[in-house]
N, C-alpha and C positions, 0 to 999 in steps of 0.2 A: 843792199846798195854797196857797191866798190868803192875805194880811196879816188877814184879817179871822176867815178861820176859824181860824190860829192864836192870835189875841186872845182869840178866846171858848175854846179847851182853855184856856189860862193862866187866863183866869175862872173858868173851873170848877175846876180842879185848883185852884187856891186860895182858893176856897170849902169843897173838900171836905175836904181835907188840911192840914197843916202844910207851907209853905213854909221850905227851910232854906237856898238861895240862889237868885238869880234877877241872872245878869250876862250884858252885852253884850260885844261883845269883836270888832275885825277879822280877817279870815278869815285861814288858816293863812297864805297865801304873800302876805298884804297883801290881797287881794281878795276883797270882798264883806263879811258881817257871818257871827259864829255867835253865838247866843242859845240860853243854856244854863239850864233851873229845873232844882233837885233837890228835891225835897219825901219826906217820910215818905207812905207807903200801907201798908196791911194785909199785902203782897207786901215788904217793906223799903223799903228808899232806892231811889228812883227816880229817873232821870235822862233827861230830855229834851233835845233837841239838836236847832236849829231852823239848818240853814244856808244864807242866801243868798246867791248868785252872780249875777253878769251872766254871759250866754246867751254860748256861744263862740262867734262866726260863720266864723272860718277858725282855721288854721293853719299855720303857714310854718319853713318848716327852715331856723334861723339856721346851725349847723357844721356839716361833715360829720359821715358817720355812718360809721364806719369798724371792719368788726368786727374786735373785739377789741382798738383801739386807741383809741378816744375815743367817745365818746357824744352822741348827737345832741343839739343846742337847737333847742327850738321858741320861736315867739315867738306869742303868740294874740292876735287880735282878739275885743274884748268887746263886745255890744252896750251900747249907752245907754241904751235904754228898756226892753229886755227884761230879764228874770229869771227864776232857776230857783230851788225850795225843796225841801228835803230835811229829812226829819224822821224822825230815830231815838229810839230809845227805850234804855236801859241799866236793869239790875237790879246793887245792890252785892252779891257775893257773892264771900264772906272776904277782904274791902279792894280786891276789882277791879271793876269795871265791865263787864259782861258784855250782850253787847249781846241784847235779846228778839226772838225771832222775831217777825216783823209779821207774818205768818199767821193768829194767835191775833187778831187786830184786824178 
């Protein structure tokens, strides 16, 4: 999914719904962005989650991998210009976040 087709879901979902937050935030391990709306629908609270990343190009084994003794490090190269987007959906049901099958889409 492009920057632009997600512009226009955020347009619409907040034309059609009640938005009740809508934040930016960097990605879990420092890298990339996630872009999170939660809005009210007819289905409850809903929860979108938009996250992007730079495109891994390699991967390289910093320690050994030694079973049962220590755990491997990786170290990855990221690209510069490229990008990857990820887009999930969550429904709140009884205080959790449960994520919707994208099937139904």
């Amino acid at each position: 999914m492009d920057a632009e087709k997600w512009g226009e879901i955020l347009d619409r979902v907040k034309a059609q719904f009640e938005a009740v937050e809508h934040s930016k935030a960097l990605g879990e391990d420092g890298i990339g962005e996630t872009e999170t709306l939660i809005f009210v629908a007819p289905l409850g609270k809903i929860k979108l989650v938009m996250t992007t990343r730079p495109v891994i190009l390699d991967k390289k084994v910093v320690g050994a991998h030694r079973r049962g003794l220590s755990k491997g490090q990786y170290e990855y190269i990221y690209s510069d210009t490229e990008t990857t987007r990820r887009l999930e959906a969550f429904q709140e049901k009884d205080g959790e976040w449960v994520i919707i099958d994208n099937s139904i889409f």
